[in-house]
C-alpha positions as CSV (number, residue, x, y, z in Angstrom):
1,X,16.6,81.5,36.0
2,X,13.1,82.5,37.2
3,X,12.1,80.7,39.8
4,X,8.6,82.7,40.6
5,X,6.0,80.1,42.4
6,X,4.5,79.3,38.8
7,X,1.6,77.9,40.4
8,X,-2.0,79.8,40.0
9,X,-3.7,81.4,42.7
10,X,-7.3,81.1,42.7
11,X,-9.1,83.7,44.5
12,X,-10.3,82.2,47.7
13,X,-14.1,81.7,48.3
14,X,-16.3,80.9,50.9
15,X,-17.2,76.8,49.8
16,X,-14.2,76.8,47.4
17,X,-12.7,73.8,47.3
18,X,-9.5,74.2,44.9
19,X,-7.4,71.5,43.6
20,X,-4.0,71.9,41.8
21,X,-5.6,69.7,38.8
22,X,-3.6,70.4,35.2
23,X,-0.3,71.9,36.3
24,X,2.9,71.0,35.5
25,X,5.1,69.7,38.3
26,X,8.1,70.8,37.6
27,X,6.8,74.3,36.5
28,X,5.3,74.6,39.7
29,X,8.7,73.6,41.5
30,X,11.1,76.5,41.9
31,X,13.0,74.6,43.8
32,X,13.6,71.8,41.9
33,X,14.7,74.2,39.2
34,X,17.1,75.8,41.7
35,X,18.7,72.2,42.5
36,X,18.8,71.5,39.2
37,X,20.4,74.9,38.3
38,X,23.2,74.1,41.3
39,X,23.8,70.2,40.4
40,X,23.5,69.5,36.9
41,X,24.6,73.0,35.5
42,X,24.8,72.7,31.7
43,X,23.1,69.3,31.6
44,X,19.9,70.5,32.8
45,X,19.4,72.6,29.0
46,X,20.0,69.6,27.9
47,X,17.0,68.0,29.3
48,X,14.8,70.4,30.3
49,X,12.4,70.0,27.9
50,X,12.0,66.4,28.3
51,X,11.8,67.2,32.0
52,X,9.0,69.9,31.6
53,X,7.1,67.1,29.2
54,X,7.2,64.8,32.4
55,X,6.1,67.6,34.6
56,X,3.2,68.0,32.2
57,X,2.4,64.5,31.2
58,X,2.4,63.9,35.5
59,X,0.3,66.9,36.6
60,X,-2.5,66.1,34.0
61,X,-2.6,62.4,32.3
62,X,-0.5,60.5,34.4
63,X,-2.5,62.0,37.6
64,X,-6.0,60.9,36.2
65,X,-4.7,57.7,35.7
66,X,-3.2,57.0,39.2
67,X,-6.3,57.8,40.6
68,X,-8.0,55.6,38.3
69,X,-5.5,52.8,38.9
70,X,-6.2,52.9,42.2
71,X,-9.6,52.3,42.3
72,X,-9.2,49.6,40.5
73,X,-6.8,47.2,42.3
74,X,-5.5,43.7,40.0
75,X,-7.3,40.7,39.6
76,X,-5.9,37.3,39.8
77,X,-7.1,34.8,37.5
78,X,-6.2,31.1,38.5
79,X,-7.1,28.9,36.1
80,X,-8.6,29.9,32.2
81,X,-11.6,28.5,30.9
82,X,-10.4,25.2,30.1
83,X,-9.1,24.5,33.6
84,X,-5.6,24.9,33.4
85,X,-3.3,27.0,35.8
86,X,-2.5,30.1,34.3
87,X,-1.7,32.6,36.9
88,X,-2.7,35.4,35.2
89,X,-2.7,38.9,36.5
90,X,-5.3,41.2,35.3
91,X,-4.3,44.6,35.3
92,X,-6.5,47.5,34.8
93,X,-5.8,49.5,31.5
94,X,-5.3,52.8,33.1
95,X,-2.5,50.5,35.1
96,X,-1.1,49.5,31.7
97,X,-1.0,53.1,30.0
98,X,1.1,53.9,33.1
99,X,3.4,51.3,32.3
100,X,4.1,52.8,28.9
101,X,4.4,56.1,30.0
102,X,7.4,55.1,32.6
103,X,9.5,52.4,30.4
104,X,8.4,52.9,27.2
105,X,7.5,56.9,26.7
106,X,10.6,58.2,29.1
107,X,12.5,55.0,29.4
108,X,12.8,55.6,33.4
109,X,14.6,52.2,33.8
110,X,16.8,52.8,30.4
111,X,17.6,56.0,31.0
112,X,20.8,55.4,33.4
113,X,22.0,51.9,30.9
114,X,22.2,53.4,27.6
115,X,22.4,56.2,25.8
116,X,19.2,56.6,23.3
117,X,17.0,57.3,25.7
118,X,14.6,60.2,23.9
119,X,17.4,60.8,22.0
120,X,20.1,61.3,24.7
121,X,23.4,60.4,22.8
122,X,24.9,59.3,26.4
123,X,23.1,57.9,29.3
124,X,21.5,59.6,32.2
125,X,23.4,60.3,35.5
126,X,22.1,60.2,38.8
127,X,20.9,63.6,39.3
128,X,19.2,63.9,36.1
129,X,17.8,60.3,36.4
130,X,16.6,61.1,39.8
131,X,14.5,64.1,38.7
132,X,12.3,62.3,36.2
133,X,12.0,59.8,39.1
134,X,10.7,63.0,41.1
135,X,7.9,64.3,39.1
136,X,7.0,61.0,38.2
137,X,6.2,59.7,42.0
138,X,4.6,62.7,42.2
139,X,1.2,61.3,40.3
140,X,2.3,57.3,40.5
141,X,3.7,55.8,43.4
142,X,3.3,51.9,43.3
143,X,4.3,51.6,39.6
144,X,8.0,53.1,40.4
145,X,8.6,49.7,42.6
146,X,8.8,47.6,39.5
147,X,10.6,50.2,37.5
148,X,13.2,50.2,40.5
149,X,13.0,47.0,40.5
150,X,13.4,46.2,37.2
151,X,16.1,49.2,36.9
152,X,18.3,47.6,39.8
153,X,18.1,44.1,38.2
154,X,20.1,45.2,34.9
155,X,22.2,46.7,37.2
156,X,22.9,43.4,38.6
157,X,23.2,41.1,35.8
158,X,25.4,43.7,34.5
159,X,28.0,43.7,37.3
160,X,27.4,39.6,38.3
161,X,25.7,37.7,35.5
162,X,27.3,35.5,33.3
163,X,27.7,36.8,29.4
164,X,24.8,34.5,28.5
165,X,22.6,36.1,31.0
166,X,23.9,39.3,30.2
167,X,23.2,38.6,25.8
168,X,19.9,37.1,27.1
169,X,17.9,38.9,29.3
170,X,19.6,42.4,29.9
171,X,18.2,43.7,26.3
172,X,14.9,42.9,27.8
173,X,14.9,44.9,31.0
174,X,16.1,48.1,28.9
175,X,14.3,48.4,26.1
176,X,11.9,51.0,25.6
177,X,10.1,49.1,23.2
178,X,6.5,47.9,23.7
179,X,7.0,44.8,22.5
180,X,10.1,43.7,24.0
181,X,10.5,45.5,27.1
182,X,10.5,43.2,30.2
183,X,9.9,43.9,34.0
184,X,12.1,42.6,37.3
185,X,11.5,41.5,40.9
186,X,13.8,41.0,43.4
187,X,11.8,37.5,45.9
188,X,13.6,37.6,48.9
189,X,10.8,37.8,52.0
190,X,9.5,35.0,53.6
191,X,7.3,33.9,56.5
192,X,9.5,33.1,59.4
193,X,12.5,35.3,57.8
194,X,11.0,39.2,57.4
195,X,14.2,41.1,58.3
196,X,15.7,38.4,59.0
197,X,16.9,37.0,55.6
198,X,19.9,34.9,57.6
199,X,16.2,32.9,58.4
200,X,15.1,32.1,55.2
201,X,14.4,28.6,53.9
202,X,13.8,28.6,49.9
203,X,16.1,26.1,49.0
204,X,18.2,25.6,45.3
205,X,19.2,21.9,44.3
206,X,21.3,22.0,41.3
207,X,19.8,20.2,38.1
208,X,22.8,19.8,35.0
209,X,24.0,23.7,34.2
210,X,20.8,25.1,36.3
211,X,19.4,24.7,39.7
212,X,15.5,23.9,40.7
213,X,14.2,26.0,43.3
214,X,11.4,24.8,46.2
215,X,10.0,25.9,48.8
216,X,7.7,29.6,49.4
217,X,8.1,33.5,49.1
218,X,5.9,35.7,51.1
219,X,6.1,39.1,49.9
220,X,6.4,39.1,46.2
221,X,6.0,42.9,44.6
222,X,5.5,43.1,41.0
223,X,4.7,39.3,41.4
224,X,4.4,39.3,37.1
225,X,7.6,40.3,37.2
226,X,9.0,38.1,33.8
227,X,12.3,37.4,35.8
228,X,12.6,37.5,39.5
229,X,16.2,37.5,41.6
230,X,15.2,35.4,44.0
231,X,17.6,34.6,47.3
232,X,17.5,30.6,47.7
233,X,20.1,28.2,50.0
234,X,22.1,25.5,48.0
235,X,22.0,22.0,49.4
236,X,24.9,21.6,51.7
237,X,25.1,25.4,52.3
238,X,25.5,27.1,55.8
239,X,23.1,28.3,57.6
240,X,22.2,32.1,57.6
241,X,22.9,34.9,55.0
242,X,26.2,33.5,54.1
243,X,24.4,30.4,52.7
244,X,22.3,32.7,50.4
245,X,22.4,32.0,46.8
246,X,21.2,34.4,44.0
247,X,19.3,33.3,40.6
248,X,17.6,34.8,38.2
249,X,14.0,32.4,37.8
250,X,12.5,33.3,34.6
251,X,8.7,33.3,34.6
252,X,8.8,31.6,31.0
253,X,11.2,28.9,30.0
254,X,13.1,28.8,26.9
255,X,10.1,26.5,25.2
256,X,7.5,28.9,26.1
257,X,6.2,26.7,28.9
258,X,5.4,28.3,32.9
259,X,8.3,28.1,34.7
260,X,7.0,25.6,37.9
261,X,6.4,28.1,40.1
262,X,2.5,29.6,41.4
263,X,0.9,32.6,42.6
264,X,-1.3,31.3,45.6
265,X,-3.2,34.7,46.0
266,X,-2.5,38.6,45.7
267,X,-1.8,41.0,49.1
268,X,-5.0,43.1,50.1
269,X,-2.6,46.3,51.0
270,X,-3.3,49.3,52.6
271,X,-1.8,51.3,49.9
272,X,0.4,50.8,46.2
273,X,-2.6,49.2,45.7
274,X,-2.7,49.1,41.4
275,X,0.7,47.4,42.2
276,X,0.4,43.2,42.3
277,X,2.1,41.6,45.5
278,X,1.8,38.7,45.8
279,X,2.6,35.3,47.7
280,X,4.5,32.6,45.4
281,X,5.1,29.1,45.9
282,X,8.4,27.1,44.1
283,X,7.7,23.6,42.8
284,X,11.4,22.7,41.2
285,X,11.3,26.6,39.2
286,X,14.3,26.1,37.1
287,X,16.5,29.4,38.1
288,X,20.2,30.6,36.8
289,X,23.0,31.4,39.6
290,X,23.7,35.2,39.1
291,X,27.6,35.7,40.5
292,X,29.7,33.5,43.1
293,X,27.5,31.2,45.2
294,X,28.5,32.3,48.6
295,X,27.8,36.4,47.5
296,X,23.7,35.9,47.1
297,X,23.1,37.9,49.9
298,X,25.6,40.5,49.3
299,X,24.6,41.1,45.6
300,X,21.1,41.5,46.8
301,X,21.8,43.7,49.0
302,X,23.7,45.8,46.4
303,X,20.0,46.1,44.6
304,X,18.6,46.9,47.7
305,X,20.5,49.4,48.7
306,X,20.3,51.2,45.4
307,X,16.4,50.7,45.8
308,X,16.7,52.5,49.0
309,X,17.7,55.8,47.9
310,X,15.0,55.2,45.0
311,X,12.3,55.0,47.7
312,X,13.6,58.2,49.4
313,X,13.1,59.8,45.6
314,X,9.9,58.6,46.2
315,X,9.1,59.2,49.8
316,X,10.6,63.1,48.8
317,X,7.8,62.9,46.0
318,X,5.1,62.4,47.7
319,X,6.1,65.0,50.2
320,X,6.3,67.6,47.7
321,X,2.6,66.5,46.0
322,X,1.3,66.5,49.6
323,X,2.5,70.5,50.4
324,X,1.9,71.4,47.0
325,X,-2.2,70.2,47.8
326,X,-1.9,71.7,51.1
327,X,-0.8,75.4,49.3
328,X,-3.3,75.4,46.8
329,X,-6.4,74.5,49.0
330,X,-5.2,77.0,51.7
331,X,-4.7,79.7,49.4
332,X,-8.3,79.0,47.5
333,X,-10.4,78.3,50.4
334,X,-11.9,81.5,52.7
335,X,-12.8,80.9,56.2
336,X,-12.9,83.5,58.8
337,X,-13.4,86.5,56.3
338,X,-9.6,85.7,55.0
339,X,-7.8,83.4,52.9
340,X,-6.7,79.9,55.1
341,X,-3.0,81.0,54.0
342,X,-3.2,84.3,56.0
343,X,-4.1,83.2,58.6
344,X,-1.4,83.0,61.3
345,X,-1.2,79.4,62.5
346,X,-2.3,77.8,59.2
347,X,1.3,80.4,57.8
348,X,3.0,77.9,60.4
349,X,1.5,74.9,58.9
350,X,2.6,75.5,55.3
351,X,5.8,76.7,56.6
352,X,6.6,73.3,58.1
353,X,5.5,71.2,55.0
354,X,7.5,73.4,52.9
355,X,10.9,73.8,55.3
356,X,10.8,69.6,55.3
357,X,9.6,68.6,51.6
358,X,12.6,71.9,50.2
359,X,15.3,69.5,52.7
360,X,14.0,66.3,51.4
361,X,14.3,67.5,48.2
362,X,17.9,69.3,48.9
363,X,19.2,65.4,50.5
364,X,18.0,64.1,47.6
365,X,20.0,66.1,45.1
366,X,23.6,66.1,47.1
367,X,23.0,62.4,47.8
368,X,22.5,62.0,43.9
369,X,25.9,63.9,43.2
370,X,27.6,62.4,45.8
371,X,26.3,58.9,44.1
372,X,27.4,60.3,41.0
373,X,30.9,60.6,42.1
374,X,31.2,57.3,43.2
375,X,30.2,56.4,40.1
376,X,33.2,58.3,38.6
377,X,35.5,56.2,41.1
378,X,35.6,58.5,44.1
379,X,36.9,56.3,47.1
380,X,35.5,58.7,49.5
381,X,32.1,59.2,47.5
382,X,31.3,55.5,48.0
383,X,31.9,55.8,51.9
384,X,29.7,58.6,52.4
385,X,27.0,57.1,49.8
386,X,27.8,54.3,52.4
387,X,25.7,56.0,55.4
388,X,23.5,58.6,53.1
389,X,21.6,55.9,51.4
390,X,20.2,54.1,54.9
391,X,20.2,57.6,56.1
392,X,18.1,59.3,53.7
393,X,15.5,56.1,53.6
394,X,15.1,55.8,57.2
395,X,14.4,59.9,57.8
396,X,12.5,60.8,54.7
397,X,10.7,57.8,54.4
398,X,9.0,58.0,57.7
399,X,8.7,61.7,57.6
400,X,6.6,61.7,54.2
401,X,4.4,60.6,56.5
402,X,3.7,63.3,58.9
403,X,4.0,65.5,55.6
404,X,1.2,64.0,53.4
405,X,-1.2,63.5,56.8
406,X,-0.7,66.9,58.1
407,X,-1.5,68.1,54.3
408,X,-4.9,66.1,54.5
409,X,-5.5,67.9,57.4
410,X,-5.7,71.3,56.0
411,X,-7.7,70.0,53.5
412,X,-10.5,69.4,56.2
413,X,-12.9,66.4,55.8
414,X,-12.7,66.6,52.0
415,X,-9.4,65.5,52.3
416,X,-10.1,62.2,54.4
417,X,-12.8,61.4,51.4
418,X,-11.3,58.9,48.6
419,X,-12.6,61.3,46.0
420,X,-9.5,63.2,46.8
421,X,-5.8,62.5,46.4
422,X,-5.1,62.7,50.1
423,X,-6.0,59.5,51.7
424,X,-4.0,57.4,48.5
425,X,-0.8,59.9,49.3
426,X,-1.7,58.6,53.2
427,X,-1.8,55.2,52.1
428,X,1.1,55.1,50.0
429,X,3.3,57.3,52.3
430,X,3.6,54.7,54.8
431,X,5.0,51.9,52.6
432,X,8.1,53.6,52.0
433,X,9.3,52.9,55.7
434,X,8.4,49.0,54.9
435,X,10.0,48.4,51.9
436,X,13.7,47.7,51.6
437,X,14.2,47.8,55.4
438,X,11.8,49.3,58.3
439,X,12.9,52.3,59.6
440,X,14.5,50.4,62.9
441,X,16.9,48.3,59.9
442,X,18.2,51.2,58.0
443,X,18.9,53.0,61.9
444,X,21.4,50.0,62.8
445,X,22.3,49.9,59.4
446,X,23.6,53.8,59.8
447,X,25.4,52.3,62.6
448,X,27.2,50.0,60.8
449,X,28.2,52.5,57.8
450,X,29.6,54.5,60.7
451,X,31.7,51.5,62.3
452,X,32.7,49.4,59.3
453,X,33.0,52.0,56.6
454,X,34.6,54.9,58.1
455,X,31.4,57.1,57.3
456,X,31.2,59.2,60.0
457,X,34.7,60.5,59.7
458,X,33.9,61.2,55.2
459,X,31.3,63.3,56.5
460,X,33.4,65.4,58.7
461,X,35.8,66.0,56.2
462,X,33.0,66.6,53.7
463,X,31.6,69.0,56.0
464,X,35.5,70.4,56.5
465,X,35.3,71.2,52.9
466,X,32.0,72.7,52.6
467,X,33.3,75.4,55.0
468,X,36.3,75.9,52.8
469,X,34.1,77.0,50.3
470,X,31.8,79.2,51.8
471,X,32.3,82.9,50.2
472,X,29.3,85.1,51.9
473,X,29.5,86.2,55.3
474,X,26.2,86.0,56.7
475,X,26.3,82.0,55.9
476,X,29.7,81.7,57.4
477,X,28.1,83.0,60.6
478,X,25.3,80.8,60.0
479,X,28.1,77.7,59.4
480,X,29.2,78.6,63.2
481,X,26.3,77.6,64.4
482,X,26.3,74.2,62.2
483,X,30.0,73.8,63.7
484,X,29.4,73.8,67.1
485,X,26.7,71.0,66.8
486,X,29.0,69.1,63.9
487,X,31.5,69.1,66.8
488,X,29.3,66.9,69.0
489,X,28.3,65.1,66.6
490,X,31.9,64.0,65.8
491,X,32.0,63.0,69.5
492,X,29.2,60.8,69.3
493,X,30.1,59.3,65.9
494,X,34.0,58.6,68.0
495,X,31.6,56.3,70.8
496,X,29.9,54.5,67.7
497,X,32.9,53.8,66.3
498,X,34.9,52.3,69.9
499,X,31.4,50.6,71.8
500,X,28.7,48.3,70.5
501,X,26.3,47.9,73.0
502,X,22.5,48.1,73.9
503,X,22.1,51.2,74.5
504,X,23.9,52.8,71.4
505,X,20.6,50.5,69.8
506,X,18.1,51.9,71.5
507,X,18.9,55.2,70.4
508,X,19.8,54.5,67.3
509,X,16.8,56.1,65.7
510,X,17.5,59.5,67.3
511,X,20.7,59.5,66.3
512,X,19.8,59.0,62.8
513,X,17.2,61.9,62.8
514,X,19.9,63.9,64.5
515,X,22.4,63.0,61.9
516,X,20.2,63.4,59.3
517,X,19.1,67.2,60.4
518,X,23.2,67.6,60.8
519,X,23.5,66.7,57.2
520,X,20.8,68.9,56.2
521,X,22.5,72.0,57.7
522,X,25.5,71.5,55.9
523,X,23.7,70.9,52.2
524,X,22.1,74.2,52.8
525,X,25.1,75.6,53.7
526,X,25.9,74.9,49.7
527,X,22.9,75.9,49.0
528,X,22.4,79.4,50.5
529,X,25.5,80.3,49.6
530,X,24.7,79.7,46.1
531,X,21.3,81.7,46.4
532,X,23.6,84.5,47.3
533,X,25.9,84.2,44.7
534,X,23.6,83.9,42.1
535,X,20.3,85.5,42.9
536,X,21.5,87.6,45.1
537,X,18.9,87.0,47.5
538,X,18.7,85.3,51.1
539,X,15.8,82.5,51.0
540,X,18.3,79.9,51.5
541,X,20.1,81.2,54.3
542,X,16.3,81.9,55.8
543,X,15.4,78.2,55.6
544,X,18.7,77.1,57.0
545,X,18.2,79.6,60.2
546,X,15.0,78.3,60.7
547,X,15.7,74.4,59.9
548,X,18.7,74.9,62.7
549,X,15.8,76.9,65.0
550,X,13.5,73.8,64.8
551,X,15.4,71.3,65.0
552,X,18.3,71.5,66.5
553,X,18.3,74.5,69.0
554,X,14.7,74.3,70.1
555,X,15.0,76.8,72.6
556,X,12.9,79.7,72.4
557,X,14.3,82.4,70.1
558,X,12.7,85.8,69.6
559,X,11.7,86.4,66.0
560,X,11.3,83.5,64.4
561,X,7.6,83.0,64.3
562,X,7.7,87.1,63.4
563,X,9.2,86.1,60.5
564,X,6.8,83.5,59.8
565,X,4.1,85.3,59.5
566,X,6.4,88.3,58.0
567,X,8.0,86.4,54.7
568,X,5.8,83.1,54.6
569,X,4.3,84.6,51.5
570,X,7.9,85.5,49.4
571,X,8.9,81.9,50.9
572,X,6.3,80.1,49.4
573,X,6.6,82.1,46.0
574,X,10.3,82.6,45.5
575,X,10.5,86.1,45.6
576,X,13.8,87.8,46.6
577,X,14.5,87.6,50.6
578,X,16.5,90.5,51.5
579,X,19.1,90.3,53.8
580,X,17.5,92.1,56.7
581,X,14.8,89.3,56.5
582,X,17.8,87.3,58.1
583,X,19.6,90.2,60.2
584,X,17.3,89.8,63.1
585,X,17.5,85.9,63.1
586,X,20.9,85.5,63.2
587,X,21.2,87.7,66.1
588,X,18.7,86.0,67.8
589,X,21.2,82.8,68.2
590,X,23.4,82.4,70.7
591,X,25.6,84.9,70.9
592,X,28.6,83.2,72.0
593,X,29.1,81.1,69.4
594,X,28.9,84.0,66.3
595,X,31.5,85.6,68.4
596,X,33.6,83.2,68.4
């Protein structure tokens, strides 16, 4: 497989100011090639050249239209002409044509239902799915909300709903027709309950075989949604999460009439903004319980956890879009008599958004597999998923941040001008850490995969057989290194598991980051070991060196900013790194530990 930076390279120019306008995404992403090559093996020819339509379709059409969308945010309309209450949401057509490029045109919510999506005779797994999602978010953030959405809903009246809602409604939410297709929303947030769901007060009075729901939602994403699984509390239930009851409120009754809820007024955000949010208020909205009564909470947090991981896809998009703008405008732009990308510190620059969005993108993919096994029934799979999922949204999701705002940085003052895509990545980047849990949620929540799901010990014997299955020599020297630290870890994760107190909170954060740059370590063990094996070349081992190097062991380390400026270039293009690019580095670690 060639995985040469496929990318052009405008010639720099004093004034230039280069865009990477007309690509295609997944052309331009050796790496994702090279995960895909690792992960889906022989299913990846069989989808490649849908994939590579996507990564067309994104980098060209689908671009122009975000951009468009965005400028154009939705308009509520109230009340029609003739005065009556219509709650109409007026969407923008460039929103629209989105719409039908992500259901309709690639079936992104179908795809992992049925089989039959463009032409598949079986239906799509996780890693495959996961990459369309990928080059998607790329161009379109805010529309992959309702197609999670939507996408997590089947998912749940498939494993809780009752046949009827099952012959009723799932056909809707994955079809791939234009005129049939149907959207989801999951209404859970309120005023006084935020994170706090246990604090919610919707409540659910049961009317013949269906219930009548009253009371407010605050946070309402893809608030057009034509069902919603809204979280609601039975008369007579307890108070809390336990009391939580799940039902599917349709926007349109059986008759054709509204269904008795209204949307009081649409959110003003800071970004997602083609996306409707809105705030919605039950008057007696006939709704249909979705599994047992007392397992509301539990099923939606079964969606939302599977919406988590989504957003990291996401969150990992927009990271890669953000150092892929950040490449091409310091590669086409002169300053200084050289190219931006020669010179020294902006090599460091480029080097960190690439080192984080290549990880991101590397969690992504193992995550994926490892969901994929669970899937297939794998006891352990489903532990570890357990922890990975919060893990991956709490660390990539916040660090998408730094990534896209450091990347509209070295675009200069172009890229703090709306004209460019930099300040919507900016504004969209910092959503993912508020959806599905703030970053401070999913950190307690890793906590709790680690105490009540025997996570921390899956990893260690993941890790355990990683090593088994190492095969070069320079990364089982590297893998020392990774051992040493996994050791500690283990130690930590042994006081998680035996004390619950404050101060295990308050750092709860840092030991997610620190787990999460753990976990890295050992998915690029996989990973530059397969680089050897297979390309024979050393760019995977290089990454993992210098991911440990920044990271991890901190200390200062003599040739590692040499290198930098040394192989930034092959790096950034996929060219073949030799071994002696690593030699130096590897000897440049403590010397203890590769003796031992």
């Amino acid at each position: 497989m060639n995985h040469r930076f496929m990318v052009p390279d405008p010639e720099a120019k004093l004034g230039g100011m280069p865009e990477p306008v007309g690509i295609n995404y997944l052309k331009a992403d050796p790496n994702m090639n090279f995960l895909l090559s690792l992960y889906a093996k022989e299913d990846y020819e069989s989808i490649s050249k849908d994939l590579s339509r996507l990564g067309s379709v994104a980098g060209n059409e689908l671009d122009a239209l975000s951009r468009e969308a965005d400028r154009h945010p939705p308009e509520l309309i109230t009340y029609n002409k003739s005065g009556d209450r219509v709650d109409e949401v007026k969407f923008h057509p460039s929103y629209q044509r989105m719409e039908e490029i992500g259901y309709i045109d690639f079936g992104l919510v179908a795809m992992s239902h049925r089989p039959g999506v463009m032409g598949r005779n079986r239906s799509f797994n996780r890693v495959l799915k996961y990459s369309f999602w990928y080059l998607f978010a790329q161009a379109e953030f805010g529309l992959c909300c309702p197609m999670s959405m939507t996408d997590s809903a089947a998912k749940i009246i498939k494993e809780y709903g009752s046949d009827e809602l099952k012959d009723v409604y799932l056909p809707k939410l994955i079809s791939t027709d234009k005129d049939t297709y149907w959207t989801a929303a999951q209404f859970m947030t309120e005023k006084q309950g935020g994170s706090d769901v246990g604090e919610n007060t919707l409540s659910a009075k049961k009317s013949g075989d269906n219930w009548l729901l009253t009371g407010d939602k605050w946070f309402c994403s893809n608030v057009t949604a034509d069902v919603a699984l809204v979280l609601a509390r039975p008369a007579g239930a307890v108070s809390g999460t336990k009391g939580l009851a799940m039902f599917l409120v349709p926007k349109k009754l059986a008759n054709g009439e509204r269904n008795k809820y209204n949307i009081n007024r649409l959110k003003d955000k800071l970004g997602t903004k083609d996306m409707a949010s809105g705030e919605v208020s039950f008057e007696g909205a006939e709704g249909y319980l979705v599994g047992e009564i007392e397992n509301g909470f539990k099923q939606m947090m079964s969606m939302v956890n599977s919406s988590r991981l989504s957003n990291a896809v996401r969150s990992a998009a927009i990271m890669r879009r953000s150092y892929l703008e950040a490449l091409y405008t310091a590669r086409g732009r002169k300053a200084f008599t050289q190219k931006l990308a020669d010179l020294p510190l902006m090599k460091e620059n480029l080097f960190e958004l690439l080192l984080d969005t290549e990880v991101a993108a590397s969690m992504i993919y193992y995550t994926a597999n490892i969901f994929d096994q669970a899937d297939g029934g794998q006891q352990q799979a489903k532990g570890l998923l357990r922890m990975l999922t919060p893990l991956l949204k709490g660390y990539i999701c916040k660090r998408s941040r730094y990534v896209a705002a450091e990347a509209m940085e070295i675009r200069g003052g172009n890229g703090y001008i709306e004209e460019w895509v930099n300040p919507k990545l900016v504004r969209d980047a910092h959503l993912g850490s508020i959806w599905e849990g703030t970053t401070n949620i999913v950190a307690l929540d890793v906590l709790r995969a680690i105490r009540k799901n025997q996570s921390g010990q899956l990893l260690m014997e993941e890790y355990e057989s990683i090593l088994s299955e190492l095969t070069s020599s320079h990364v089982k020297k590297a893998a020392k290194l990774c051992t040493d630290e996994m050791l500690k870890l283990k130690e930590e994760i042994e006081k998680v598991k035996k004390n619950h107190h404050a101060s295990q909170e308050i750092s709860a954060k840092r030991f997610m980051n620190k787990l999460y740059h753990l976990c890295a370590l050992a998915v690029l063990l996989i990973e530059a070991d397969y680089d050897i094996q297979e390309n024979a070349s050393y760019r995977k081992l290089y990454l993992l060196l210098h991911y440990y190097h920044r990271y991890i062991n901190t200390n200062e380390s003599e040739g590692f900013d040499e290198s930098i400026d040394q192989w930034f270039e092959n790096v950034a293009d996929w060219d073949q790194i030799p071994q002696t690019a690593i030699d130096g580095l590897l000897k440049s670690m403590d010397s203890e530990i590769l003796q031992n």
